[in-house]
TIRO-640771 format. One record per residue: residue in one letter; chain; x, y, z of N, C-alpha, C in turn. Coordinates in Angstrom, 1 decimal. Each point is the difference from the previous one (the first is absolute). Layout:
<atoms>
A / A / X / Y / Z / X / Y / Z / X / Y / Z
...
</atoms>
This chain:
<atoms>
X / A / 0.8 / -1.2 / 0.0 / -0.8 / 1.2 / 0.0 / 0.9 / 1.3 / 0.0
X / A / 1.1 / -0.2 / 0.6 / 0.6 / 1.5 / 0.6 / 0.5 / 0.0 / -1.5
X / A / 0.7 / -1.0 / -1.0 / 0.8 / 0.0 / -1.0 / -1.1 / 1.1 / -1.1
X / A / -1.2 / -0.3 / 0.2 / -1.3 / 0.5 / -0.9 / -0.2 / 1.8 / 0.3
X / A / 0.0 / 0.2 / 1.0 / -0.7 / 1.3 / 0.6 / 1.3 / 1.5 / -0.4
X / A / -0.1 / 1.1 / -0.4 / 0.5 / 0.5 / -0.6 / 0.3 / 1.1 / 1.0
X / A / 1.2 / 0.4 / 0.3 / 0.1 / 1.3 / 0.8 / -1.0 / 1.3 / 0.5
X / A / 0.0 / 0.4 / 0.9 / -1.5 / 0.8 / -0.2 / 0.5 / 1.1 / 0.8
X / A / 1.6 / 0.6 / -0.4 / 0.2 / 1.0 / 0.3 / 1.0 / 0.6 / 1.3
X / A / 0.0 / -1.6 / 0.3 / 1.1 / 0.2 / 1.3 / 1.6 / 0.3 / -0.4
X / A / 0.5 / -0.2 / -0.4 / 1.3 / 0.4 / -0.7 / -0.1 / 1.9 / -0.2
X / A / -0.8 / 0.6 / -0.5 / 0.3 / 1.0 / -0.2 / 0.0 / 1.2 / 1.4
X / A / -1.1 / -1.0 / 0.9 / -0.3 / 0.4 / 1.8 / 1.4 / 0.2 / 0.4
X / A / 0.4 / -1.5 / -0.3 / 1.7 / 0.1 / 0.8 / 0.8 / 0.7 / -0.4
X / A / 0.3 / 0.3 / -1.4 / 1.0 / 1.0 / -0.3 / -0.6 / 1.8 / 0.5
X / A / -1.5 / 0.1 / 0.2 / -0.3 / 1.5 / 0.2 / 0.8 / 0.2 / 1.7
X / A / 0.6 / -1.1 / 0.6 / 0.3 / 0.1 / 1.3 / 1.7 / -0.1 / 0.1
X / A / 0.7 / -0.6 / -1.3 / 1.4 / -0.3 / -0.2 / 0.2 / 1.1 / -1.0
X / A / 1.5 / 0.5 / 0.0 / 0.6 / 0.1 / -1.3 / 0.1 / -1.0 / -1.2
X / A / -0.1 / 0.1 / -0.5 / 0.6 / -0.9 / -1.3 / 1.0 / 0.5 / -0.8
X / A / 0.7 / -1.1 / -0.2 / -0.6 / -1.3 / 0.5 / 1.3 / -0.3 / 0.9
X / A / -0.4 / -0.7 / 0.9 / 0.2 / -0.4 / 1.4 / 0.2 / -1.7 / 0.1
X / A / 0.6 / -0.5 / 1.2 / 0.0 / -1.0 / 0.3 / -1.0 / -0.7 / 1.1
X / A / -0.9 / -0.8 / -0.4 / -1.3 / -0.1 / 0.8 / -0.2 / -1.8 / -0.1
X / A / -0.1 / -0.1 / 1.7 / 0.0 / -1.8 / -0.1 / -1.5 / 0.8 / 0.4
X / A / -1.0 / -1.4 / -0.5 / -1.5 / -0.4 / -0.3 / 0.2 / -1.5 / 0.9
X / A / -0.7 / 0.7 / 1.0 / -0.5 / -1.4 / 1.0 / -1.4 / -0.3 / -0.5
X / A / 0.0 / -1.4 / -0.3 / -1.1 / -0.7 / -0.1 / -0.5 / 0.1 / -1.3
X / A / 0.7 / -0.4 / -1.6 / 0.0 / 0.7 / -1.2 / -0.9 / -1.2 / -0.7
X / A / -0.3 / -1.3 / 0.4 / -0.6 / -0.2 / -0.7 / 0.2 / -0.6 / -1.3
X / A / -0.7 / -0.1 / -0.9 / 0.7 / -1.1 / -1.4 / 0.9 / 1.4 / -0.7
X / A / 0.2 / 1.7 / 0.7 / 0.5 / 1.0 / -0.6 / -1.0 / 0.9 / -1.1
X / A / -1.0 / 0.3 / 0.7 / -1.5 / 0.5 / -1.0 / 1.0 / 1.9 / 0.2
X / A / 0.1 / -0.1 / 0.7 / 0.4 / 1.7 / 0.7 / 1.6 / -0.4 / 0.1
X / A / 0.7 / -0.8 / -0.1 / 1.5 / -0.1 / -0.2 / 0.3 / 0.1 / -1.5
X / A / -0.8 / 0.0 / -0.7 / 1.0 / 0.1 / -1.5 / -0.5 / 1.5 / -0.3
X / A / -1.4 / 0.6 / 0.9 / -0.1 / 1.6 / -0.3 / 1.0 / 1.0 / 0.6
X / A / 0.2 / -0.7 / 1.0 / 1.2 / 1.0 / 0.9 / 1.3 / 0.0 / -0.6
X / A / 0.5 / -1.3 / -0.9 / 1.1 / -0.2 / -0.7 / 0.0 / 0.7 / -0.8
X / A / -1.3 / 0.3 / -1.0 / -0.6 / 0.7 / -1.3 / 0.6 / 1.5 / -0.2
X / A / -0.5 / 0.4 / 1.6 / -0.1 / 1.4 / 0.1 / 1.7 / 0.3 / 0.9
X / A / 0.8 / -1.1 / -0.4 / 1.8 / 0.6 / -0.1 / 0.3 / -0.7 / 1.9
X / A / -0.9 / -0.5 / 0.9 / 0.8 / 0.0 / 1.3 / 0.6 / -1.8 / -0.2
X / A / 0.6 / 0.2 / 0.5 / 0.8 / -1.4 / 0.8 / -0.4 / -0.4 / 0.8
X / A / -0.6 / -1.2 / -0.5 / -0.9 / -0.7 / 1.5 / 0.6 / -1.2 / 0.2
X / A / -0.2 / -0.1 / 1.8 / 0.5 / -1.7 / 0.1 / -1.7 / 0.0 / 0.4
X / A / -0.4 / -1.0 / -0.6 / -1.8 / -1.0 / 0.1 / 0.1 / -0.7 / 1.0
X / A / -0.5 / -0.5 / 1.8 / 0.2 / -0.8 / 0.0 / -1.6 / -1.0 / 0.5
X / A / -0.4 / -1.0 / 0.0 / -1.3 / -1.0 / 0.8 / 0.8 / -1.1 / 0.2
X / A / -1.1 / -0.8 / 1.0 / 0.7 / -0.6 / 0.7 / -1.0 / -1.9 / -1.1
X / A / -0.4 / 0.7 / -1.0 / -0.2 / -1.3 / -0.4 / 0.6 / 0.2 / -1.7
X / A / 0.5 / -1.4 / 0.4 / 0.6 / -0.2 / -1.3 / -0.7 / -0.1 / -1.6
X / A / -0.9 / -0.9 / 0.0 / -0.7 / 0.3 / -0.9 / -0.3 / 1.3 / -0.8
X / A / 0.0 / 1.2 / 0.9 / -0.8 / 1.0 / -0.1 / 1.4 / 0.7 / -0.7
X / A / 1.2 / -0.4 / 0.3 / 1.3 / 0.6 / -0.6 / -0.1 / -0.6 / -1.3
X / A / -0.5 / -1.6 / -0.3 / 0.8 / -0.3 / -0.6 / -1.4 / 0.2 / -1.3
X / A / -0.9 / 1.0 / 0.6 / -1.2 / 0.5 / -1.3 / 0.5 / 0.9 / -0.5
X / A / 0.9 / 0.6 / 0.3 / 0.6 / 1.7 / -0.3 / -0.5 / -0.5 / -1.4
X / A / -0.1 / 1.3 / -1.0 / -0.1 / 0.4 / -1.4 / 1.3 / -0.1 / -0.3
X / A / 0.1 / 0.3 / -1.2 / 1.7 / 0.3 / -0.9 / -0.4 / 1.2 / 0.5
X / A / 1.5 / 1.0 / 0.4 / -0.1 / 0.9 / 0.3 / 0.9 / 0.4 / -0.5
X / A / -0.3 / 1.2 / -1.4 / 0.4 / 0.6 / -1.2 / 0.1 / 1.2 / 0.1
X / A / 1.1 / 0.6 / 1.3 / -0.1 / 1.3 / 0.7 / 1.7 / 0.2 / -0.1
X / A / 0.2 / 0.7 / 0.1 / 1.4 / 0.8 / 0.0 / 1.0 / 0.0 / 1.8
X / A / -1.3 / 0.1 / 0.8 / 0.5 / -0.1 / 1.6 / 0.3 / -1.2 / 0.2
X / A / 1.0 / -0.4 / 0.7 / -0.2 / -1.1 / 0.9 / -0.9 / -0.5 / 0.5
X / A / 0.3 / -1.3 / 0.4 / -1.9 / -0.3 / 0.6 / 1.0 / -1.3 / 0.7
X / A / 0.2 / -0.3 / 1.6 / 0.5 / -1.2 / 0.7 / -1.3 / -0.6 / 0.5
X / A / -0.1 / -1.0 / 0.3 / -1.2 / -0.7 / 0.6 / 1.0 / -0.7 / 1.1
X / A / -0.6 / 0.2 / 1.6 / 0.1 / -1.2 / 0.8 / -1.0 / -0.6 / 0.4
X / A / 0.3 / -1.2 / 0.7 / -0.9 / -0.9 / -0.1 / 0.1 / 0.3 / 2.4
X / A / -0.8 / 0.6 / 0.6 / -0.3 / 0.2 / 1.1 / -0.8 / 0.2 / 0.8
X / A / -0.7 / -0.5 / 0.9 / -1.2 / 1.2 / 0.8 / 0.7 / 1.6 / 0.1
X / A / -1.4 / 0.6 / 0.1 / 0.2 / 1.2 / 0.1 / 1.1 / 0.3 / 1.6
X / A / -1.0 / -0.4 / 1.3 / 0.4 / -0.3 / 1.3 / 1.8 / -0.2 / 0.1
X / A / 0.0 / -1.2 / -0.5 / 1.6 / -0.2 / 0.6 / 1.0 / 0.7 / -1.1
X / A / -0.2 / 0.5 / -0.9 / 1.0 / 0.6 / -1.6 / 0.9 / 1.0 / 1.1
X / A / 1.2 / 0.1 / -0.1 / 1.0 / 0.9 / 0.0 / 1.3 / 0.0 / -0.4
X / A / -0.2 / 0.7 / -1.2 / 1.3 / 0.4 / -1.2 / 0.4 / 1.3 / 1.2
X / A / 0.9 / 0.7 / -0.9 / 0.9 / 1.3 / 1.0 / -0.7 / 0.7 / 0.2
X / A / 0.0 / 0.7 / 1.1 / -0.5 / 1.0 / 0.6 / -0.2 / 1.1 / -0.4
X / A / -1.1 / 0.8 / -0.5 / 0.2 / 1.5 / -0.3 / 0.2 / -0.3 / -1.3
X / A / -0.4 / -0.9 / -1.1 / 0.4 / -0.4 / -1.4 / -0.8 / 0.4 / -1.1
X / A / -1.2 / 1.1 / 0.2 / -1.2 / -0.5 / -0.6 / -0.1 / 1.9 / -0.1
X / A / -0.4 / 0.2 / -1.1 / -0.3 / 1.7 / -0.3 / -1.5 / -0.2 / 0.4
X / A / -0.8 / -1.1 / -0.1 / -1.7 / -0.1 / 0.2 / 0.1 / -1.7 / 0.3
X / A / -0.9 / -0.3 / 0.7 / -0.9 / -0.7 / 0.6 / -1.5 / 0.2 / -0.6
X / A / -0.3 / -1.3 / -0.6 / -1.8 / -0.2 / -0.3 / -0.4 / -0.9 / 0.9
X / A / -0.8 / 0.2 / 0.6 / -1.1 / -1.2 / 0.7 / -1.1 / 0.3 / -0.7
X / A / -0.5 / -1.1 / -1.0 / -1.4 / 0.6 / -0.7 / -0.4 / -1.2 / 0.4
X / A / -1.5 / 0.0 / -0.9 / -0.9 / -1.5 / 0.2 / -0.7 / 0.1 / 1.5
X / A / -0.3 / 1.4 / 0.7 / -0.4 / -0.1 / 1.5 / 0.6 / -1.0 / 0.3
X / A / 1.4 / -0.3 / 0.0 / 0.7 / -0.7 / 1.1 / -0.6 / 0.2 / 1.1
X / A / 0.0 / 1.4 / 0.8 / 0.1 / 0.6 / 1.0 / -1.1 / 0.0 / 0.7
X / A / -1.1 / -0.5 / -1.1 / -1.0 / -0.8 / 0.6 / -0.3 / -0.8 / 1.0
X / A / 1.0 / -1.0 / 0.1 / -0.1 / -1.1 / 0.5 / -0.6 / -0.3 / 1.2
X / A / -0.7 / -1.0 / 0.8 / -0.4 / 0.0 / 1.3 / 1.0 / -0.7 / 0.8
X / A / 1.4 / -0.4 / -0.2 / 0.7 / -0.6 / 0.7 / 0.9 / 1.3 / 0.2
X / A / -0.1 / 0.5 / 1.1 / 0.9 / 1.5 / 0.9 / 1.1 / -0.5 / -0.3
X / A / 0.7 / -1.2 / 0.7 / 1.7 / -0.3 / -0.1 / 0.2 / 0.6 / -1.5
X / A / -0.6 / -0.9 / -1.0 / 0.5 / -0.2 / -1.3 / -0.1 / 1.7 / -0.3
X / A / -1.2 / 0.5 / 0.3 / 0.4 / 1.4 / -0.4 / 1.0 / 0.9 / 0.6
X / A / 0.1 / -0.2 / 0.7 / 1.1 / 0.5 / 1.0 / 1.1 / 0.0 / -0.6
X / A / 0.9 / -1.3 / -0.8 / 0.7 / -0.6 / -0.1 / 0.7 / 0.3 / -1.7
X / A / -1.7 / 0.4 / -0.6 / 0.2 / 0.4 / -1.6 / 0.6 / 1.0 / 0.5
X / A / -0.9 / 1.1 / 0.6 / 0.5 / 1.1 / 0.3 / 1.8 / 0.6 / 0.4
X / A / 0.2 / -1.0 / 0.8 / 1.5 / -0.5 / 0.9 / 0.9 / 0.6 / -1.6
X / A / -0.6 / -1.2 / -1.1 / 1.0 / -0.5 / -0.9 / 0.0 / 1.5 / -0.7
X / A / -0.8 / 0.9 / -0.3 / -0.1 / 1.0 / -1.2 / 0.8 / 1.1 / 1.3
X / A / 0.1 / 0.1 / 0.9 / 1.2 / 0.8 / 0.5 / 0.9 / -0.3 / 0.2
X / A / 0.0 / -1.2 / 0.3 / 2.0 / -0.5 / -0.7 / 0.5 / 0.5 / -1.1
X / A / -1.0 / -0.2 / -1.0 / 0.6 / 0.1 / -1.1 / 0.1 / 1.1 / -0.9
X / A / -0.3 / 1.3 / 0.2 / -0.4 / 1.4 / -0.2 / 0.8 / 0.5 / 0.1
X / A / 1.0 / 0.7 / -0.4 / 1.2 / 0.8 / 0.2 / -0.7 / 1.5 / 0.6
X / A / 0.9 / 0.5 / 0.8 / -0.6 / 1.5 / 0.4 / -0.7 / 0.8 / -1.1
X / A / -0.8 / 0.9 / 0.2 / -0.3 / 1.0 / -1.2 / -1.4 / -1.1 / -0.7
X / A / 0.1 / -1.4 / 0.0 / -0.7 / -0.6 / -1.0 / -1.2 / 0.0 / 0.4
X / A / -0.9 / -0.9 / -0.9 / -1.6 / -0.1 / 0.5 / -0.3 / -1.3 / -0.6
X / A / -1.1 / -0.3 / 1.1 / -0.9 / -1.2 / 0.1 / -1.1 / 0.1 / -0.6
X / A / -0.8 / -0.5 / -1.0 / -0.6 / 0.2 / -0.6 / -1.4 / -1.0 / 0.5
X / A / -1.1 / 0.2 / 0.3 / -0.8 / -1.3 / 0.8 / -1.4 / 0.1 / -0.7
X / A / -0.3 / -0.9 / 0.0 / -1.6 / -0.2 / -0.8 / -0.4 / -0.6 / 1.3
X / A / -1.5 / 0.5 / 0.2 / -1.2 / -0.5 / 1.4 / -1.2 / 0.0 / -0.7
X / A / -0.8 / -0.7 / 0.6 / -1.7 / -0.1 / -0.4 / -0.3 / 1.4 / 0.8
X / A / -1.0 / 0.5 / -0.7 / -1.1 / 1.2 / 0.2 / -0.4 / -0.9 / 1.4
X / A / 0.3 / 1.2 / 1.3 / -0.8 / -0.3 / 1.4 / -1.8 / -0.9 / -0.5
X / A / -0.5 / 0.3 / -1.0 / -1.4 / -0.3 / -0.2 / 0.1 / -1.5 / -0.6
X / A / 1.0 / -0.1 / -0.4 / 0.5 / -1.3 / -0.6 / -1.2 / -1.1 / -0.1
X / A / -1.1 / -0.8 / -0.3 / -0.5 / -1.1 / 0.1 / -1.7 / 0.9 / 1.1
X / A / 0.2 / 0.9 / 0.1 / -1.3 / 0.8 / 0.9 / -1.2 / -0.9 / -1.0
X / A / -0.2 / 0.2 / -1.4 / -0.7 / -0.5 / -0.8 / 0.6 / -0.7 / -1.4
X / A / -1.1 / -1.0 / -0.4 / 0.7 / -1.4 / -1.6 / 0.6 / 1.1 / -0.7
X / A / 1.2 / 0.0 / -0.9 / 0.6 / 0.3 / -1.1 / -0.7 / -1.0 / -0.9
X / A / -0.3 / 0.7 / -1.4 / -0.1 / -0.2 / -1.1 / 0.6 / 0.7 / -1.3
X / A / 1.2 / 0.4 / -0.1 / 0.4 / 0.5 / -1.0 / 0.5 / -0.4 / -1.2
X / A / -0.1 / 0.8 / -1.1 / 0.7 / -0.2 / -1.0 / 1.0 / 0.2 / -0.9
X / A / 1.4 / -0.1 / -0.6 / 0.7 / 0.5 / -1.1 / -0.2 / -0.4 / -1.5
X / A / -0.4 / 0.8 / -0.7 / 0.9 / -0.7 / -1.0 / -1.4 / -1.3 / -0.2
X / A / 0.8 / -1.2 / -0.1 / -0.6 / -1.3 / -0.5 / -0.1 / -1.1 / 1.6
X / A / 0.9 / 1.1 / 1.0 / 0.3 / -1.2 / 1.5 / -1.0 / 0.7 / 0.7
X / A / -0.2 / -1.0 / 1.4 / -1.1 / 0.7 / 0.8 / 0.6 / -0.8 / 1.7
X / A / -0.2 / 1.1 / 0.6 / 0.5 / -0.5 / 1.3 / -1.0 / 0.1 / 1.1
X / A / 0.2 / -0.8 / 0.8 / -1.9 / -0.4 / 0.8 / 0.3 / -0.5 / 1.3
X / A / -0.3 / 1.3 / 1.2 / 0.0 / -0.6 / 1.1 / -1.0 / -0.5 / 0.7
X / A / -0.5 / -1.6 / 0.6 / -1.2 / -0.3 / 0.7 / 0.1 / -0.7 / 1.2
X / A / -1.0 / -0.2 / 0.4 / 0.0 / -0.7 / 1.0 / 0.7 / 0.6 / 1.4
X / A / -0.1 / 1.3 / 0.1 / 0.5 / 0.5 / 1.2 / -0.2 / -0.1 / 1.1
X / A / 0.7 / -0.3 / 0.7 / 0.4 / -0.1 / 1.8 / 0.4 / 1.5 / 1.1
X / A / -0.5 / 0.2 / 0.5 / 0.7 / 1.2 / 0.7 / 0.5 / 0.0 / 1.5
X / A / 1.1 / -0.5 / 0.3 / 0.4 / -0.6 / 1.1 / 0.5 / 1.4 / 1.2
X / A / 0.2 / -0.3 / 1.3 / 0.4 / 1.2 / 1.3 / 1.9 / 0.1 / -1.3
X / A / -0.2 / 0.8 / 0.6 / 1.9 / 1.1 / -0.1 / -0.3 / 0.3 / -1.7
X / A / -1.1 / 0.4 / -0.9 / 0.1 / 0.4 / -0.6 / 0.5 / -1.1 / -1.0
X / A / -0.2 / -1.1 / 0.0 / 0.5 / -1.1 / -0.5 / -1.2 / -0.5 / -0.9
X / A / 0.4 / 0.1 / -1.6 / -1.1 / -0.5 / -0.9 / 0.4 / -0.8 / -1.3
X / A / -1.0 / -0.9 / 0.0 / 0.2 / -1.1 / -0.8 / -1.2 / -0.1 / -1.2
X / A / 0.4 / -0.6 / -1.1 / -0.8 / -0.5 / -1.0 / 0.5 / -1.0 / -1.2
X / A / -0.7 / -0.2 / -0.9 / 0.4 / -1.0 / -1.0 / -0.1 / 0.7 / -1.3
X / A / 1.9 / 0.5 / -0.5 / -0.1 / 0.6 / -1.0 / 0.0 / -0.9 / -1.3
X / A / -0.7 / 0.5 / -1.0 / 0.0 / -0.8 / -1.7 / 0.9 / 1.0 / -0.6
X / A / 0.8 / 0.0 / -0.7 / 0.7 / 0.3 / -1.2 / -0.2 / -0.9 / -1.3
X / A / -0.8 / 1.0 / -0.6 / -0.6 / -0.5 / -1.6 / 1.4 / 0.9 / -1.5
X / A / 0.7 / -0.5 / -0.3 / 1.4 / 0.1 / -0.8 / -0.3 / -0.4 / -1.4
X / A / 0.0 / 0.4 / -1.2 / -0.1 / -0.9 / -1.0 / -0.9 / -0.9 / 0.1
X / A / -0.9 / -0.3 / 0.7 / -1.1 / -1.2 / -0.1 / 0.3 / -0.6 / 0.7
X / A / 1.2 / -0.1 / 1.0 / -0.2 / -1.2 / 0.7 / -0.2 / 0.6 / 1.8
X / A / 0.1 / -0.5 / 0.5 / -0.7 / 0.1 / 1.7 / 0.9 / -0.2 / 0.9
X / A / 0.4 / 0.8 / 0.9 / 0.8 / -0.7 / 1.2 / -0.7 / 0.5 / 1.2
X / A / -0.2 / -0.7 / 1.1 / -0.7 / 0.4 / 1.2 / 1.1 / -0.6 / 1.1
X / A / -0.4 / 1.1 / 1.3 / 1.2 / -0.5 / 1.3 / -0.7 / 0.8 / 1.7
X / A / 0.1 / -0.4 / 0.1 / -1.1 / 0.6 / 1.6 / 1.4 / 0.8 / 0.7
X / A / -0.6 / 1.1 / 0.0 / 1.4 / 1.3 / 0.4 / -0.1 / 0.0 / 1.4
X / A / 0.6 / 0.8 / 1.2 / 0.1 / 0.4 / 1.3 / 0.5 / 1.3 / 0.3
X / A / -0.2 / 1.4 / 0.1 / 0.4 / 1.2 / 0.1 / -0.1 / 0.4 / 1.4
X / A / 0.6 / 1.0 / 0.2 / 0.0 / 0.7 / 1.4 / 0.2 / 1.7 / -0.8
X / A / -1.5 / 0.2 / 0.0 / 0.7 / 1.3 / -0.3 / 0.2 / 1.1 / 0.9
X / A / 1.0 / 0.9 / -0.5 / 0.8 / 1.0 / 1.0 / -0.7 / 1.4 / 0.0
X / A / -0.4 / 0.8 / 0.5 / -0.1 / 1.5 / 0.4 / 0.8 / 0.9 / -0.3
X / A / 0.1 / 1.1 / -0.4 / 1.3 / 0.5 / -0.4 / 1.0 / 0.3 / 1.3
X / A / -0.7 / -0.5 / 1.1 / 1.0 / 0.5 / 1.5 / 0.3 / -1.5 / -0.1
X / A / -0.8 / -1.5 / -0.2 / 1.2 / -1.0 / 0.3 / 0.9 / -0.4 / -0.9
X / A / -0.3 / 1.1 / -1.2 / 1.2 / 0.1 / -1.0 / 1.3 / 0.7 / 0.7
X / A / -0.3 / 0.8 / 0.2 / 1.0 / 1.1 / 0.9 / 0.9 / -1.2 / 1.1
X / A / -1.0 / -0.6 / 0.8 / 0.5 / -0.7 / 0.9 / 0.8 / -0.9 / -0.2
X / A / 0.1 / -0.7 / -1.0 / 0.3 / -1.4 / -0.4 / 1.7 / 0.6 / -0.6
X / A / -0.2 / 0.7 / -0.8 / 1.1 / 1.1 / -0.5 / 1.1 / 0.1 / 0.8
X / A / -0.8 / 0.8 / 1.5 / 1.0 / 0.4 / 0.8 / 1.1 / -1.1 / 0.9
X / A / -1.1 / -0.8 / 0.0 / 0.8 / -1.3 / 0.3 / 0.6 / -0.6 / -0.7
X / A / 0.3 / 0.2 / -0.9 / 1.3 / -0.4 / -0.9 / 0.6 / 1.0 / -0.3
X / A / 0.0 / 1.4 / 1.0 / 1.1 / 1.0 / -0.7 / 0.2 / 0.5 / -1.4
X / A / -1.7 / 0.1 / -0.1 / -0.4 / 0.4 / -1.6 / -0.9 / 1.3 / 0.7
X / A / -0.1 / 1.1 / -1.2 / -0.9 / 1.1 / 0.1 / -0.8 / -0.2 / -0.9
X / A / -1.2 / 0.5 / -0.1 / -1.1 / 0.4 / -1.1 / 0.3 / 1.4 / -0.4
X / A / 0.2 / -0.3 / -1.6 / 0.5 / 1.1 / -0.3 / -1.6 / 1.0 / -0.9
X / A / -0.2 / -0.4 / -0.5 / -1.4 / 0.2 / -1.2 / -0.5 / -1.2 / -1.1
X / A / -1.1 / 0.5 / 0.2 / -0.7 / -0.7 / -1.2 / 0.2 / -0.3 / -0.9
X / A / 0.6 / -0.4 / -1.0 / 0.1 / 0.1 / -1.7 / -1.0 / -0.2 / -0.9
X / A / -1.3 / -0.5 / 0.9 / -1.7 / -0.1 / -1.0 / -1.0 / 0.8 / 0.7
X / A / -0.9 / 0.2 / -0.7 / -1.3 / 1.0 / 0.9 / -0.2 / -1.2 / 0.6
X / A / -0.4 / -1.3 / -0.5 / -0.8 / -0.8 / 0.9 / 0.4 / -0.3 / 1.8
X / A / 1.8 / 0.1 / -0.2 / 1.0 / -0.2 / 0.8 / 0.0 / -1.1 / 0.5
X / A / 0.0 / -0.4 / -0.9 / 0.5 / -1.9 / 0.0 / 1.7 / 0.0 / -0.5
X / A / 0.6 / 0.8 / -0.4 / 1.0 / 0.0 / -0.7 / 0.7 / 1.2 / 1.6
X / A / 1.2 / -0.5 / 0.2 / 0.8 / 0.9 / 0.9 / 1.1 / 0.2 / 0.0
X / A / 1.4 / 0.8 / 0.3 / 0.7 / 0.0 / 0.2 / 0.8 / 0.1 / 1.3
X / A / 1.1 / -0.4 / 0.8 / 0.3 / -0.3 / 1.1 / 2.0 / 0.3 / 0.2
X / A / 0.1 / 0.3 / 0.8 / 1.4 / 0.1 / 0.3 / 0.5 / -0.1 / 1.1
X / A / 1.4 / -0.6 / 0.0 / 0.7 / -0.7 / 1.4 / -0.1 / 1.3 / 0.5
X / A / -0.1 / -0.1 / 1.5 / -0.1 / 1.0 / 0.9 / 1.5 / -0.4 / 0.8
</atoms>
């Protein structure tokens, strides 16, 4: 599915927050839907997920930048310290309802940030799952149901992704954040909130403190 689905703009978010082109490791890249745009648009990425398959979907990637793939969880990854002109956490990583692991992504994107740089973070809209998604692009359709609304702000449902004709379905788990337990979660990894980079403010930027 990820091989199918076509950029929808995130590459150009990250560079409104980097120089370009810049050196930027991408935690959690994925089969590289948004790693061969970031390459596209001139930065040096190291890609990395922690499943292989999902590396070993990459596209040809017929870009002029560099492009490294490692093969790691996000959590335990540490290349050199201070190495990275930008940090992406996209995909509402930051979502997640497991505190350690978020804690721990978080941990990883200030190791790896050289001073001056920025963290770049994709989150779900606080309203996230409040009511069904039914949207459409294009020829694909994306469909949230079956919602759950659990204590801490913690919500669930069963997303469809319709691609080219074919179907993929997977029962999600969110925690969504507030823009203060955004703040909070931040500070605890010796990150700041710096601004928004979308009206919707799902798109952020962040810096070692």
């Amino acid at each position: 599915m990820y091989t199918r689905l076509a950029p929808q703009g995130e590459a150009e978010i990250v560079s409104s927050a980097v120089l370009v082109p810049s050196r930027i490791l991408e935690l959690g890249c994925g089969a590289g839907r948004v790693t061969r745009a970031l390459a596209s648009l001139g930065h040096e990425v190291v890609a990395v997920d922690e499943s292989r398959d999902m590396l070993d979907g990459f596209p040809a990637l017929n870009v002029l930048s560099p492009v490294e793939k490692i093969h790691s969880s996000i959590e335990s990854l540490r290349l050199a310290a201070s190495s990275f002109d930008g940090v992406v956490l996209a995909s509402q990583l930051i979502n997640t309802i497991n505190v350690v692991a978020r804690k721990s992504m978080l941990d990883t994107c200030r190791h790896h940030v050289r001073p001056g740089g920025s963290i770049v973070i994709q989150r779900h809209d606080p309203s996230f799952l409040r009511d069904p998604i039914d949207r459409r692009s294009g020829k694909n359709r994306f469909i949230v149901r079956d919602i759950e609304q659990c204590p801490d702000n913690v919500v669930g449902g069963v997303l469809e992704y319709h691609v080219d004709c074919h179907v993929w379905t997977q029962q999600i788990w969110v925690q969504n954040l507030s823009d203060d337990d955004l703040s909070e979660c931040l500070r605890d990894s010796s990150l700041r909130l710096e601004e928004f980079l979308t009206s919707d403010r799902t798109w952020l930027r962040a810096t070692p403190i």
